[in-house]
C-alpha positions in Angstrom: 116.0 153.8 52.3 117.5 150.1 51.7 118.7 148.6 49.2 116.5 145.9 48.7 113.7 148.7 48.5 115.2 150.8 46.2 116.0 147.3 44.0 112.2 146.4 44.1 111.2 150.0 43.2 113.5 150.1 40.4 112.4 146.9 39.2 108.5 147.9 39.4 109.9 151.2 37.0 110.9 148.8 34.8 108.6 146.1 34.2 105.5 149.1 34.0 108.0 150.7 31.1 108.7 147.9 29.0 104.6 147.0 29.1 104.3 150.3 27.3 106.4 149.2 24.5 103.3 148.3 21.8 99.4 148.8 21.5 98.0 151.8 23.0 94.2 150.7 22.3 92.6 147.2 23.4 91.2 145.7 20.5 87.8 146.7 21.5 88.2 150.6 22.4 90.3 150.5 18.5 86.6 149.0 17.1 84.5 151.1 19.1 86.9 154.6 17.9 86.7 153.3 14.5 83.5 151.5 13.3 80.9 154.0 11.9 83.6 156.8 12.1 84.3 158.7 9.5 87.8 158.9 7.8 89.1 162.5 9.1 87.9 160.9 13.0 89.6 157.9 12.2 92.9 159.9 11.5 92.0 162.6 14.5 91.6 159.9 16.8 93.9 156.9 15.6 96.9 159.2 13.6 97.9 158.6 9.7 97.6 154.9 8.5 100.7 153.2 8.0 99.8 152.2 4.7 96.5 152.2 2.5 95.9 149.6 0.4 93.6 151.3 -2.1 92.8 148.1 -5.0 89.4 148.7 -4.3 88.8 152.2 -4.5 85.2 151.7 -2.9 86.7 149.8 -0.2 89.8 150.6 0.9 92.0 149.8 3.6 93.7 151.7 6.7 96.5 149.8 7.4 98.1 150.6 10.9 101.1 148.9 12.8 101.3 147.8 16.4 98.3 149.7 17.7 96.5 147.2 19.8 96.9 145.0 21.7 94.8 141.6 22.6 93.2 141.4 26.1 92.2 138.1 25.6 96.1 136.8 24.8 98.5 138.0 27.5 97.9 141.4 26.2 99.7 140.8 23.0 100.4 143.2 20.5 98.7 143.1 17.5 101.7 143.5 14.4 99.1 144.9 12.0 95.3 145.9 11.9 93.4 146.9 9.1 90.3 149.2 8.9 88.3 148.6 5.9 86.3 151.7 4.4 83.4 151.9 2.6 81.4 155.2 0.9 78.1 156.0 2.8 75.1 157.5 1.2 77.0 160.9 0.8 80.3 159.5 -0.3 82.1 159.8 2.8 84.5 157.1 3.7 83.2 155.3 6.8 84.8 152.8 8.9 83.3 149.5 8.2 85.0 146.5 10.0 88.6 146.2 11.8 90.8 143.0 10.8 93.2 142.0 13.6 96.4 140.2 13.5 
């Protein structure tokens, strides 16, 4: 094999690794996994929140790092996302709405 093949090959390895440094989810497929989910799918599907910022115990918020990542920008991760709750008629927390950013 040449060199200049092996080069290019090794340099393929590495540009597809470092693109796997950040979001796992496009923004979409996060909405879609988490919007009208209930909390214990959110957690199955998404893992534990980074954070949860519970001030408003009817609303809180799921606070997750580096998750997604923005089609629509170069593919950019997104640092922080936030899934906002809210209690349905049986008092189960539901996923309401995703804040990107």
């Amino acid at each position: 094999m040449s060199n200049s093949l092996v080069a290019g090959v090794l340099l393929a390895i590495v540009f597809t690794l470092s693109a796997c440094g950040g979001g796992t989810h496009s923004r979409g497929q996060f909405h879609g996994h988490v919007v009208g989910s209930i909390a214990e799918e959110i957690q199955s599907k998404m893992g534990k929140p980074d954070s949860i910022d519970d001030k408003d115990p009817a609303k809180p918020r799921w606070v997750y790092s580096k998750k997604t990542f923005d089609p629509d920008n170069f593919n950019k991760v997104d640092e922080k996302i936030i899934i906002i709750l809210e209690r349905d008629a049986e008092g189960k927390l539901v996923g309401k709405d995703v804040i990107f950013g």
